[in-house]
ZADO-1210 file (C-alpha; in nm, 4 decimals, padded with zeros to 6 digits):
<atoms>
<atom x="-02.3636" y="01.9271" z="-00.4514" code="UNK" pos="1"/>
<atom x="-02.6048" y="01.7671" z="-00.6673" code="UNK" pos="2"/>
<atom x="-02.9082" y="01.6049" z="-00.4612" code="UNK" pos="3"/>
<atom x="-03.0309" y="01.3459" z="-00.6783" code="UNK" pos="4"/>
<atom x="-03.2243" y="01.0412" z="-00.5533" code="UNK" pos="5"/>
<atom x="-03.0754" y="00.6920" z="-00.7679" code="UNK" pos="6"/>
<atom x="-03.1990" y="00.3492" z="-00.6509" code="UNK" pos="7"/>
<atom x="-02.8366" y="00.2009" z="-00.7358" code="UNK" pos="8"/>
<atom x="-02.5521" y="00.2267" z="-01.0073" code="UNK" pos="9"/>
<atom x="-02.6854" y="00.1240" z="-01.3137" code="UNK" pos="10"/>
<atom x="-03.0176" y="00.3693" z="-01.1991" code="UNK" pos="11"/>
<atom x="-02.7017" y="00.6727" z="-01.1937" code="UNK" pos="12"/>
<atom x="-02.5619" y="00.5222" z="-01.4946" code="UNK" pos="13"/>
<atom x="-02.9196" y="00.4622" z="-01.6957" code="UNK" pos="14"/>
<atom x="-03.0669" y="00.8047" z="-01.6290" code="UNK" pos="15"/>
<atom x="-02.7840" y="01.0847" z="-01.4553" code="UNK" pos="16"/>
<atom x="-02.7742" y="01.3954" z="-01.6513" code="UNK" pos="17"/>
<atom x="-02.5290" y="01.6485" z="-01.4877" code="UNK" pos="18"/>
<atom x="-02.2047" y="01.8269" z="-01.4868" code="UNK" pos="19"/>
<atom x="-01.9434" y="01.5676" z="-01.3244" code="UNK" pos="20"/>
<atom x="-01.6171" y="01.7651" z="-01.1892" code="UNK" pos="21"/>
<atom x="-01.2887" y="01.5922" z="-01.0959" code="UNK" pos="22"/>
<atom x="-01.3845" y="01.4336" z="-00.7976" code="UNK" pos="23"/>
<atom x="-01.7448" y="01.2906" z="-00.6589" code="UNK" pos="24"/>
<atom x="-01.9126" y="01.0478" z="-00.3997" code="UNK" pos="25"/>
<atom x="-02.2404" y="00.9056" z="-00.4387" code="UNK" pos="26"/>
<atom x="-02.3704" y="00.8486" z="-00.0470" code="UNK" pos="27"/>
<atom x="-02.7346" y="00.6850" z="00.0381" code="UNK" pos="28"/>
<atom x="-02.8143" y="00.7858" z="-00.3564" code="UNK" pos="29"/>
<atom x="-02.7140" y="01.1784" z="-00.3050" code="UNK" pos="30"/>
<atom x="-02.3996" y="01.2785" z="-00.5436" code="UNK" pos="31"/>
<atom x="-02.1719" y="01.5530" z="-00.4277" code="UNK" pos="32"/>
<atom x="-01.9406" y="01.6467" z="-00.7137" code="UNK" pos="33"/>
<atom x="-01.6526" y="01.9020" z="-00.6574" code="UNK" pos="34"/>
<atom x="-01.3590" y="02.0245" z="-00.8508" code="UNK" pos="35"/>
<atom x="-01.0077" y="01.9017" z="-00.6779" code="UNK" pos="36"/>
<atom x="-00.6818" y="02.1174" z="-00.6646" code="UNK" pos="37"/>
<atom x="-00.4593" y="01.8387" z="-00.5633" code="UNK" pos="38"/>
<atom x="-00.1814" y="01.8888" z="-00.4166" code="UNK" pos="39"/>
<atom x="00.1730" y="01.7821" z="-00.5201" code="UNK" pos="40"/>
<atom x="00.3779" y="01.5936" z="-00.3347" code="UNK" pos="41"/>
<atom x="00.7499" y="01.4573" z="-00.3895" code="UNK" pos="42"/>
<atom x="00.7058" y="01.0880" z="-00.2716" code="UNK" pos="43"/>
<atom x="00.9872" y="00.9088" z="-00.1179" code="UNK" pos="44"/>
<atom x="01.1450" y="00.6403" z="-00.2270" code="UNK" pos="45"/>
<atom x="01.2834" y="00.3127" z="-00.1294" code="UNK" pos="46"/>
<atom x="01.5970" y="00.4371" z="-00.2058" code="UNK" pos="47"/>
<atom x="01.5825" y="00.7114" z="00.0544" code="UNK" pos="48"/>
<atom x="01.4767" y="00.4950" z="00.3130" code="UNK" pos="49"/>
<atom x="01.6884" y="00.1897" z="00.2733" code="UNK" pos="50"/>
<atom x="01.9606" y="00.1391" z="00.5307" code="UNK" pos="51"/>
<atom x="02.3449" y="00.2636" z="00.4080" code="UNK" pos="52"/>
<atom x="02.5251" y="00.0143" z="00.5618" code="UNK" pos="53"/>
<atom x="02.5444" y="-00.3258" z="00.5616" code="UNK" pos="54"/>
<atom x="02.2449" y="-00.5597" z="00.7296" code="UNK" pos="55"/>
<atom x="02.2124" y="-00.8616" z="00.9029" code="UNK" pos="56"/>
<atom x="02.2443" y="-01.1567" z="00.6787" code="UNK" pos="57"/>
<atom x="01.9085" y="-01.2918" z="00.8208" code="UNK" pos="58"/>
<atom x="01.7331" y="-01.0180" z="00.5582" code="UNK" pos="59"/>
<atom x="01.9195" y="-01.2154" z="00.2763" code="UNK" pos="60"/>
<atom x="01.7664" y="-01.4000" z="00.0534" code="UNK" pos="61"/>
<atom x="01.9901" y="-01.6496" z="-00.0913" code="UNK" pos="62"/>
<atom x="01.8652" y="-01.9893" z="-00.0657" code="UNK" pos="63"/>
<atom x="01.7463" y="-02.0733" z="-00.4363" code="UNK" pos="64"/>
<atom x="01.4455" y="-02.2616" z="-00.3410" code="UNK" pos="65"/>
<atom x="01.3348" y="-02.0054" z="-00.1471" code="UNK" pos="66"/>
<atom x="01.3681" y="-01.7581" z="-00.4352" code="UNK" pos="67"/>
<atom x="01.1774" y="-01.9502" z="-00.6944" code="UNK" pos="68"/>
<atom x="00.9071" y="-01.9244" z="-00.4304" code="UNK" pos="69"/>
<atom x="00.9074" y="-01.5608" z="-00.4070" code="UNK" pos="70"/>
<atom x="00.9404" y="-01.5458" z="-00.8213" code="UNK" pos="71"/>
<atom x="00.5857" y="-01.7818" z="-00.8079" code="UNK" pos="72"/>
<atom x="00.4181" y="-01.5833" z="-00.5250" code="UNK" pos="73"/>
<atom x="00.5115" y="-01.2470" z="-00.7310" code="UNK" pos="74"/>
<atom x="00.4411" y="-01.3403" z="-01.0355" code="UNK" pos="75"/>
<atom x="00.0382" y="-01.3502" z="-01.2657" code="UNK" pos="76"/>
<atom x="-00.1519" y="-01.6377" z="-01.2373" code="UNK" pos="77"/>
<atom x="-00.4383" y="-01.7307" z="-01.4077" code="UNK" pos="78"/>
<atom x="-00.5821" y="-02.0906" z="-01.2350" code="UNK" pos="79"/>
<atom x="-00.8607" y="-02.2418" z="-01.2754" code="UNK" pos="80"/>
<atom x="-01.0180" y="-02.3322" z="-00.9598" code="UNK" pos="81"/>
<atom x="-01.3313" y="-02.5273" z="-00.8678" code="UNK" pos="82"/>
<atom x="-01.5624" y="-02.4528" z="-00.6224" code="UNK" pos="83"/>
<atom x="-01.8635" y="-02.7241" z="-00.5943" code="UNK" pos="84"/>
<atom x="-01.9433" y="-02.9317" z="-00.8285" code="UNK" pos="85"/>
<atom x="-01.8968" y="-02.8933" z="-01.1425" code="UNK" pos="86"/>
<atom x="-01.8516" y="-02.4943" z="-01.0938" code="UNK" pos="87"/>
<atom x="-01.4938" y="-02.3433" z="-01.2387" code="UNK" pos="88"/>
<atom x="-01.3651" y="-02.0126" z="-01.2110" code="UNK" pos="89"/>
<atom x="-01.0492" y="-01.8390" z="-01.3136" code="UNK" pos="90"/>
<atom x="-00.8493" y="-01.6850" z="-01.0424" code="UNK" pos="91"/>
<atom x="-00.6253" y="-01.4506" z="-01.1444" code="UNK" pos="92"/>
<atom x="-00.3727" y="-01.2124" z="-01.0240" code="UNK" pos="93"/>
<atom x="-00.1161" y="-00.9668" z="-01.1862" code="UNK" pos="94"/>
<atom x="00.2613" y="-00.9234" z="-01.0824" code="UNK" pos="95"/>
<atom x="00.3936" y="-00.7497" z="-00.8508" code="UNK" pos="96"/>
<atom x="00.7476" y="-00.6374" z="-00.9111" code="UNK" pos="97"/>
<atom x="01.0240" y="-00.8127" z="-00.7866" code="UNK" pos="98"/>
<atom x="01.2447" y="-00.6936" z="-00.6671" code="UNK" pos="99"/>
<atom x="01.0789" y="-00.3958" z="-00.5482" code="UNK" pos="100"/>
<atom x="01.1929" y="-00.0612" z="-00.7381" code="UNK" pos="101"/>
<atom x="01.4289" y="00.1476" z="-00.4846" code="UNK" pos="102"/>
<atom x="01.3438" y="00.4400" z="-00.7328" code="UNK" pos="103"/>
<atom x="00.9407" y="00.3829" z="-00.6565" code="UNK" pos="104"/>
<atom x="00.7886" y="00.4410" z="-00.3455" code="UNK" pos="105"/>
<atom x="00.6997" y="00.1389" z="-00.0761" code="UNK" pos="106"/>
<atom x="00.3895" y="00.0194" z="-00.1351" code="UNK" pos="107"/>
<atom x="00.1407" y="-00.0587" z="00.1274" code="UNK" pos="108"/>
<atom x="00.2676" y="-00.2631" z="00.4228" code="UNK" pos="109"/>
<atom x="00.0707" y="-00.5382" z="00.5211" code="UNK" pos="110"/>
<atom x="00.0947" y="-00.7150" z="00.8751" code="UNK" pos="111"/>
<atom x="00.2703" y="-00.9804" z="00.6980" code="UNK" pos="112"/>
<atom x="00.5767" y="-00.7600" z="00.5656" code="UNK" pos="113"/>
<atom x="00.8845" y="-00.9896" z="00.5797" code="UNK" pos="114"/>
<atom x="00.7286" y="-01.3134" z="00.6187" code="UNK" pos="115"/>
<atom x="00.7262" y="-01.5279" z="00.2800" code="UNK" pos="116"/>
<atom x="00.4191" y="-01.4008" z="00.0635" code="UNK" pos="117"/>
<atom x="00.2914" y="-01.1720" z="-00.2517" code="UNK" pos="118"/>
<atom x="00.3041" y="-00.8330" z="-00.0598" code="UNK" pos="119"/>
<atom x="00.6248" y="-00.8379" z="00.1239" code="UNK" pos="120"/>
<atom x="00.8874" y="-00.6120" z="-00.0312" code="UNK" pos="121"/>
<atom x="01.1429" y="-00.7412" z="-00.1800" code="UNK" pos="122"/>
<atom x="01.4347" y="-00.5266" z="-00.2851" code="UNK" pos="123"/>
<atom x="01.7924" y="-00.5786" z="-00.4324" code="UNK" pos="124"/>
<atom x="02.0862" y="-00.4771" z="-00.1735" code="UNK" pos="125"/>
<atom x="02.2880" y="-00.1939" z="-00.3162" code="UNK" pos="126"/>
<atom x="02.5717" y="-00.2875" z="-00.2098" code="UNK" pos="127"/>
<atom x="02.6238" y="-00.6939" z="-00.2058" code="UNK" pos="128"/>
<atom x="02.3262" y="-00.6867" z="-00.5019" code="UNK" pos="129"/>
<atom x="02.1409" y="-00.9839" z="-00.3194" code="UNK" pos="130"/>
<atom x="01.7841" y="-00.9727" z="-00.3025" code="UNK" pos="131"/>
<atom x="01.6705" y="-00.9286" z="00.0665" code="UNK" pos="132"/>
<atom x="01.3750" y="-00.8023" z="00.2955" code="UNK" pos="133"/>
<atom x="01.3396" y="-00.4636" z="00.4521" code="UNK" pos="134"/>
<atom x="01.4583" y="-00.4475" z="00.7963" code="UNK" pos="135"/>
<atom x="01.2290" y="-00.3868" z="01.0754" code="UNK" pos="136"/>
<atom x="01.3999" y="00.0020" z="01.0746" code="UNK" pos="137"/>
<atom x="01.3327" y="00.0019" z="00.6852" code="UNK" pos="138"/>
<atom x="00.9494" y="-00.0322" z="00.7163" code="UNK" pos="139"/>
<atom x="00.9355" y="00.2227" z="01.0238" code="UNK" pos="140"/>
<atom x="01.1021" y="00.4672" z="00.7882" code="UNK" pos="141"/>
<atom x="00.8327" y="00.3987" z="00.5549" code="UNK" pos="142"/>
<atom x="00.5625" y="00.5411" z="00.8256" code="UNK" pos="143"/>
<atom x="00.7271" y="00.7896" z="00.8892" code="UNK" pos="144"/>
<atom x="00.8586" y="00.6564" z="01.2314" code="UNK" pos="145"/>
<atom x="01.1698" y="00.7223" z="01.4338" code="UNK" pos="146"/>
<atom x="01.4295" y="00.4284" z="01.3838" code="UNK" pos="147"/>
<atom x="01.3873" y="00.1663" z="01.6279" code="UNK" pos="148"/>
<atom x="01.0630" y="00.2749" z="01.7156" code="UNK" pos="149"/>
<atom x="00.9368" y="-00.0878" z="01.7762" code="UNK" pos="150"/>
<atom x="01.2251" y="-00.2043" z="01.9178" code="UNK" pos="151"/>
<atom x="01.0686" y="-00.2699" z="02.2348" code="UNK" pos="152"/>
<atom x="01.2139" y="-00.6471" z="02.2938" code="UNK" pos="153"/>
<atom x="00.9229" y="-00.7766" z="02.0668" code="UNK" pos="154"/>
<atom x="01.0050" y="-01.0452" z="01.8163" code="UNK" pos="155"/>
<atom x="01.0994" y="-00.9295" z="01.5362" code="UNK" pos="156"/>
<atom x="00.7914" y="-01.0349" z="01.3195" code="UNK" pos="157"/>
<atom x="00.5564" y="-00.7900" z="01.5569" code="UNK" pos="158"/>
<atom x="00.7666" y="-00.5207" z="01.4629" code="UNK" pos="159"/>
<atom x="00.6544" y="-00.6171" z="01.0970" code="UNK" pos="160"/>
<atom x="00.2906" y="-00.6625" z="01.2342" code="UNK" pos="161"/>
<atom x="00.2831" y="-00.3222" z="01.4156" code="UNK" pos="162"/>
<atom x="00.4189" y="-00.1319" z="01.1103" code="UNK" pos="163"/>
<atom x="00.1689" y="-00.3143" z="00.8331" code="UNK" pos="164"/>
<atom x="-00.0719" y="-00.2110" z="01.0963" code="UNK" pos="165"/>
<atom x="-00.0134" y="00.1405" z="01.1391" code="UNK" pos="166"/>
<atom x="-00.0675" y="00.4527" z="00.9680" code="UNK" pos="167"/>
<atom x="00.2083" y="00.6462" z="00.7534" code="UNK" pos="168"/>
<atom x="00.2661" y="00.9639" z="01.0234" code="UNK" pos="169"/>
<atom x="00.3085" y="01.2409" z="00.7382" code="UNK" pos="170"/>
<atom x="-00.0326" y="01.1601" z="00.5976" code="UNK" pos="171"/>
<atom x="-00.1786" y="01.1576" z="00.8718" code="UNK" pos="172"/>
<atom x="-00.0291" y="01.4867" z="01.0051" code="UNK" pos="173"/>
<atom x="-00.1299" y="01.6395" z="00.6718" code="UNK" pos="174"/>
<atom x="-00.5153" y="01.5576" z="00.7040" code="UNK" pos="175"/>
<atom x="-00.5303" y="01.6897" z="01.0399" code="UNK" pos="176"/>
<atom x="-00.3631" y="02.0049" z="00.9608" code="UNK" pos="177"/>
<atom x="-00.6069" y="02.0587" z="00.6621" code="UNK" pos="178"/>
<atom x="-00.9209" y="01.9577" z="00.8499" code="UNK" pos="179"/>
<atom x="-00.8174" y="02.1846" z="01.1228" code="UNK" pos="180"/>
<atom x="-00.7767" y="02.4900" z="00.8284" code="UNK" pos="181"/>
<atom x="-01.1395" y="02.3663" z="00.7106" code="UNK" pos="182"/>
<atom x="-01.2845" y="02.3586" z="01.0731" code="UNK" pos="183"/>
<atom x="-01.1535" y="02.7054" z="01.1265" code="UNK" pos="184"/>
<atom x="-01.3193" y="02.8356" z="00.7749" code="UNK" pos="185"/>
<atom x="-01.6472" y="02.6899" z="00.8776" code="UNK" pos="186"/>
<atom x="-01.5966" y="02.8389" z="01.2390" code="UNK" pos="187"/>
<atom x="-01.6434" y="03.2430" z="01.0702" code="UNK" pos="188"/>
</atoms>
């Protein structure tokens, strides 16, 4: 830990004169550096997770006008928008893939996973190569939940909501089993 007083970034960037490892925070103008050992983990992918067997039709996405939605929402844009008068600005955005890669992993779930936007996954059925949406049991397996776990009698777009709101299981298992290994260290 280095404890050096900066009034803000470009202060750390004008005049910071140390030995940087891996990995560093800068908190209330204090920098801790520390060298990182990470740890490596097979992820799992879409692939693994997908359902085997056939699914609902209702996941399907076959009507063409909705797909040349999803193929806008997915795809870079680069507007310009105007905000005021006579202010312009460029919004921009980069693709996201579609479909979604069953040899990547997921990526983040949001509470809006399988409703029409950008950040619902979007993957190509194996088997009848349509594109469709993950099932409610597809994004629990991404968390790292039991199947059916939301299957409470809730619609089926709070199952979405409570699994774009939750926390992937595993990594949270993982940082509580190596705080608990730190805590113990510190305890002697």
């Amino acid at each position: 830990m280095y404890n050096f007083e900066y009034e803000d970034i470009y202060d750390v960037s004008e005049h910071f004169k140390m030995d940087f490892k891996n990995s560093g925070v800068m908190r209330n103008g204090i920098i801790y550096t520390e060298e990182i050992n990470p740890i490596q983990v097979n992820p799992t992918t879409l692939n693994q997770i997908i359902q085997k067997d056939e699914v609902d039709e209702k996941y399907l996405l076959v009507d063409k006008e909705n797909l040349k939605k999803w193929t806008i929402l997915k795809g870079a844009k680069d507007i310009i928008r105007k905000q005021g008068t006579p202010h312009e600005y460029h919004f921009r955005e980069g693709a996201i893939a579609f479909p979604d890669s069953l040899e990547k992993p997921a990526r983040t779930m949001l509470t809006s996973e399988g409703s029409l936007n950008r950040s619902t996954h979007v993957i190509q059925d194996p088997k009848n190569k349509c594109y469709r949406l993950l099932t409610p049991i597809e994004t629990e397996r991404i968390n790292g939940f039991p199947d059916n776990w939301t299957n409470t009698g809730m619609p089926q777009n709070f199952r979405y909501f409570c699994m774009g709101n939750a926390l992937v299981v595993g990594l949270i298992e993982k940082m509580g089993l190596i705080l608990n290994e730190i805590f113990k260290e510190e305890g002697n």
